[in-house]
Backbone as CSV, one residue per row, in Angstrom:
resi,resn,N_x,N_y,N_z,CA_x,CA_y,CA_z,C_x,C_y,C_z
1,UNK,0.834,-1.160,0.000,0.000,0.000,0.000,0.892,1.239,0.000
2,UNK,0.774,1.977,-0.876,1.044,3.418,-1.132,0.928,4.446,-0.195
3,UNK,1.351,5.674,0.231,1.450,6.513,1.405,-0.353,7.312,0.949
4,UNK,-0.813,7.416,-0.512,-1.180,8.361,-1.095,-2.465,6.882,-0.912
5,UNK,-2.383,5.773,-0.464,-3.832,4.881,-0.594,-3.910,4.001,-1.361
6,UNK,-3.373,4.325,-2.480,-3.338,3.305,-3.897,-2.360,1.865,-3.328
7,UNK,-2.896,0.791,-3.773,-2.614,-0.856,-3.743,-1.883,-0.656,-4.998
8,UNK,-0.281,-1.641,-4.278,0.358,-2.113,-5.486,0.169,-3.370,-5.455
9,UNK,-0.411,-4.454,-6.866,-0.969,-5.644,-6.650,-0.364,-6.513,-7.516
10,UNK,1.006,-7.817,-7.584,1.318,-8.667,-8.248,1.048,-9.551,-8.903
11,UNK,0.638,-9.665,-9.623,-0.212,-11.410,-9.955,0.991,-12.361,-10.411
12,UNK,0.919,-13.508,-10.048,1.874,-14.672,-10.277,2.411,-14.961,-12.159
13,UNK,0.964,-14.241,-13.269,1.429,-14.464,-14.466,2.121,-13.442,-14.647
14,UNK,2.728,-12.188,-13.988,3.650,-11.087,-14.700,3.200,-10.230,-14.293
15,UNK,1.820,-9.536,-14.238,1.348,-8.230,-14.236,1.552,-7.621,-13.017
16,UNK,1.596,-6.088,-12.870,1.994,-4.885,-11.750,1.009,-4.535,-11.866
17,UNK,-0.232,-4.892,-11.070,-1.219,-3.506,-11.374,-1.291,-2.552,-10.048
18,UNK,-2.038,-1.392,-10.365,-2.271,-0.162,-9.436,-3.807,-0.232,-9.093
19,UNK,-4.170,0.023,-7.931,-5.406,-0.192,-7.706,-5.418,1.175,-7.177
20,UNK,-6.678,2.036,-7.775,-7.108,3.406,-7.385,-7.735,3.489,-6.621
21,UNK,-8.196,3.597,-4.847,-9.048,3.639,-4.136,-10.459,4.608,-4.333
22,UNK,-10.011,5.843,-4.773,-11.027,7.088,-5.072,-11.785,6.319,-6.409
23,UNK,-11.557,6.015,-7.294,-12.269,5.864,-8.904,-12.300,4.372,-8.535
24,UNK,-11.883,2.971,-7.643,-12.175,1.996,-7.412,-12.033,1.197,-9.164
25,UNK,-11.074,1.616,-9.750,-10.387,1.189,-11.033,-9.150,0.811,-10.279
26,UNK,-8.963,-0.426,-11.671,-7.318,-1.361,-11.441,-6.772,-0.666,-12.601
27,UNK,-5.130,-0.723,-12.715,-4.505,-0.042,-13.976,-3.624,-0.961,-14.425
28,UNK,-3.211,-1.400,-15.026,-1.775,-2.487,-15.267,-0.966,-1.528,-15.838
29,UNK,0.316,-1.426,-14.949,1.322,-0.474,-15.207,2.591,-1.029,-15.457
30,UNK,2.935,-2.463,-15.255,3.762,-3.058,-15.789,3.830,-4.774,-16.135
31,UNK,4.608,-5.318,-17.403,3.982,-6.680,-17.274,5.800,-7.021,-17.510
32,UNK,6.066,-8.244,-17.006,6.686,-9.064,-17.227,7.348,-10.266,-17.384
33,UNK,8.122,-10.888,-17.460,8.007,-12.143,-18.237,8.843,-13.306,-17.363
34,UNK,7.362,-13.803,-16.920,7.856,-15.053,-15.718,7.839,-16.494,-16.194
35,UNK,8.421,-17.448,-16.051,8.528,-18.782,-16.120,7.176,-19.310,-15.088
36,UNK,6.505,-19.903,-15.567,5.438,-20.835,-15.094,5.614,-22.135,-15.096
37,UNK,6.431,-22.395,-15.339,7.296,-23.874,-15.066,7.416,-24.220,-13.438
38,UNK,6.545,-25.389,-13.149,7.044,-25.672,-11.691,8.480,-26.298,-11.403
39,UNK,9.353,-25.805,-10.358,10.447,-26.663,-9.802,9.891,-26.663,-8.384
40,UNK,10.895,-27.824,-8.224,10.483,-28.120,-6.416,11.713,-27.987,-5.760
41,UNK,11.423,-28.144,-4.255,12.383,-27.671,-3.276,13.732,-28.152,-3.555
42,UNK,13.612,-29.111,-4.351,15.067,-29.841,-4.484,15.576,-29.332,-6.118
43,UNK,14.850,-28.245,-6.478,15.751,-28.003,-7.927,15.292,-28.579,-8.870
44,UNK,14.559,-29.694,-8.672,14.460,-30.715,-9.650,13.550,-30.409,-11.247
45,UNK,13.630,-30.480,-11.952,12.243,-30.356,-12.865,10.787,-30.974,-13.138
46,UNK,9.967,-31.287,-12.979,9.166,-32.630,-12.982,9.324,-33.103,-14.183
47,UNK,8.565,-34.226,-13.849,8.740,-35.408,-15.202,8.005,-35.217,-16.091
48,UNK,6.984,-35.241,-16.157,6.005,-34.711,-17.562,5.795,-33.312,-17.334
49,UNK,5.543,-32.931,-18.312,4.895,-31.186,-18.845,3.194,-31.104,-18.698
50,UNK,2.628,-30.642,-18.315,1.470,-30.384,-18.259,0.681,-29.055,-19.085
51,UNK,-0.048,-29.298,-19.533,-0.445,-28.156,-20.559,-1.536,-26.764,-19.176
52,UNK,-0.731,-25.632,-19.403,-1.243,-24.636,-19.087,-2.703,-24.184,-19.507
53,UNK,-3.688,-24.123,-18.277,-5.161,-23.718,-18.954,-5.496,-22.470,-18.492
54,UNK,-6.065,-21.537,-19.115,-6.494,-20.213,-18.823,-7.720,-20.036,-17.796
């Protein structure tokens, strides 16, 4: 949270959004480019690939 009120809000696929408290609008102010690939505690990769669903 911002001094001025506004929520800074991460989402796990990339996006930065800004949440406006007064106008109760979200903004996406930055996106970037994350691996969605699971690893586990040990580094490892898993064994099959699983197809990503929206």
């Amino acid at each position: 949270m911002l001094d001025d009120g506004r929520v800074l809000y991460a989402e796990r696929k990339g996006k930065l959004k800004l949440y406006h408290p007064a106008t109760g609008k979200m903004q996406v102010i930055a996106e970037f480019n994350v691996s969605r690939e699971y690893v586990s505690k040990r580094a490892s990769a898993p064994k099959e690939k699983t197809a990503c669903r929206a």
